[in-house]
Phi, psi and omega in degrees: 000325182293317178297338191287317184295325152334311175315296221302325158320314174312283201329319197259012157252354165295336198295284148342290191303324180295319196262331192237337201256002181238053182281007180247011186252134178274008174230048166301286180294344170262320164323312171309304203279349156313306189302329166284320172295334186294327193283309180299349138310324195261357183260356161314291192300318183313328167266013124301346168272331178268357196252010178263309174324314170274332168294304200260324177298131142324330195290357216240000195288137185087010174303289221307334170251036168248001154239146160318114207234110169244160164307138185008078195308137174313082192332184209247000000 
Protein backbone atom coordinates (compact mmCIF):
# COMPACT_ATOMS: atom_id res chain seq x y z
CA UNK A 1 0.00 0.00 0.00
CA UNK A 2 2.69 2.38 0.65
CA UNK A 3 4.27 2.16 -2.73
CA UNK A 4 0.99 2.66 -4.18
CA UNK A 5 0.23 6.00 -2.13
CA UNK A 6 3.84 6.79 -3.14
CA UNK A 7 3.00 6.06 -6.78
CA UNK A 8 0.14 8.23 -6.32
CA UNK A 9 1.87 11.35 -4.63
CA UNK A 10 4.26 11.21 -7.61
CA UNK A 11 1.69 11.70 -10.23
CA UNK A 12 0.46 14.44 -8.53
CA UNK A 13 3.62 16.60 -8.20
CA UNK A 14 4.36 15.62 -11.78
CA UNK A 15 0.85 17.06 -11.87
CA UNK A 16 1.39 20.23 -9.89
CA UNK A 17 4.47 20.91 -11.55
CA UNK A 18 2.64 20.42 -15.61
CA UNK A 19 -0.62 22.85 -14.14
CA UNK A 20 1.15 25.80 -12.07
CA UNK A 21 5.00 25.80 -12.70
CA UNK A 22 5.08 25.37 -16.98
CA UNK A 23 2.36 28.11 -18.15
CA UNK A 24 4.39 28.98 -21.05
CA UNK A 25 4.88 25.39 -22.67
CA UNK A 26 1.72 24.73 -24.93
CA UNK A 27 1.05 20.98 -24.22
CA UNK A 28 1.02 22.13 -20.58
CA UNK A 29 -2.71 21.62 -20.30
CA UNK A 30 -3.30 18.40 -21.81
CA UNK A 31 -0.56 16.79 -19.98
CA UNK A 32 -1.72 18.44 -16.75
CA UNK A 33 -5.01 16.98 -17.50
CA UNK A 34 -3.94 13.45 -18.47
CA UNK A 35 -1.52 13.51 -15.26
CA UNK A 36 -4.90 14.20 -13.29
CA UNK A 37 -6.93 11.36 -14.50
CA UNK A 38 -3.68 8.98 -13.80
CA UNK A 39 -4.25 10.47 -10.01
CA UNK A 40 -7.50 9.85 -9.92
CA UNK A 41 -7.14 6.34 -11.11
CA UNK A 42 -3.95 5.24 -8.90
CA UNK A 43 -6.21 7.07 -5.84
CA UNK A 44 -8.99 4.87 -6.67
CA UNK A 45 -7.24 1.94 -6.62
CA UNK A 46 -5.27 3.06 -3.63
CA UNK A 47 -8.51 3.21 -1.61
CA UNK A 48 -9.73 -0.02 -2.85
CA UNK A 49 -6.42 -1.83 -1.31
CA UNK A 50 -7.27 -0.08 1.98
CA UNK A 51 -10.51 -0.93 1.59
CA UNK A 52 -9.65 -4.72 0.93
CA UNK A 53 -6.98 -4.23 3.41
CA UNK A 54 -9.59 -3.80 6.04
CA UNK A 55 -11.63 -6.52 5.22
CA UNK A 56 -9.31 -8.95 5.26
CA UNK A 57 -6.47 -8.12 7.78
CA UNK A 58 -7.29 -9.53 11.33
CA UNK A 59 -5.64 -6.39 13.16
CA UNK A 60 -8.35 -4.73 11.68
CA UNK A 61 -11.31 -6.80 12.61
CA UNK A 62 -14.45 -4.89 14.25
CA UNK A 63 -13.21 -1.43 12.80
CA UNK A 64 -16.65 -1.47 11.63
CA UNK A 65 -18.30 -0.49 14.95
CA UNK A 66 -16.12 1.92 15.47
CA UNK A 67 -17.13 3.95 12.32
CA UNK A 68 -19.77 4.72 10.40
CA UNK A 69 -19.98 2.09 7.56
CA UNK A 70 -22.52 2.78 4.84
CA UNK A 71 -22.90 1.12 1.44
CA UNK A 72 -20.57 1.61 -1.26
CA UNK A 73 -20.81 5.30 -3.19
CA UNK A 74 -21.96 5.41 -6.37
CA UNK A 75 -19.20 6.04 -8.48
CA UNK A 76 -19.15 9.43 -10.20
Amino acid sequence: MQRKSNECAEIWNQWYEWRYNRPEDPLAPSVARELRYQWGECCIELGDMVQETLRTDPHYKGWEKLVRVDKKPKPR
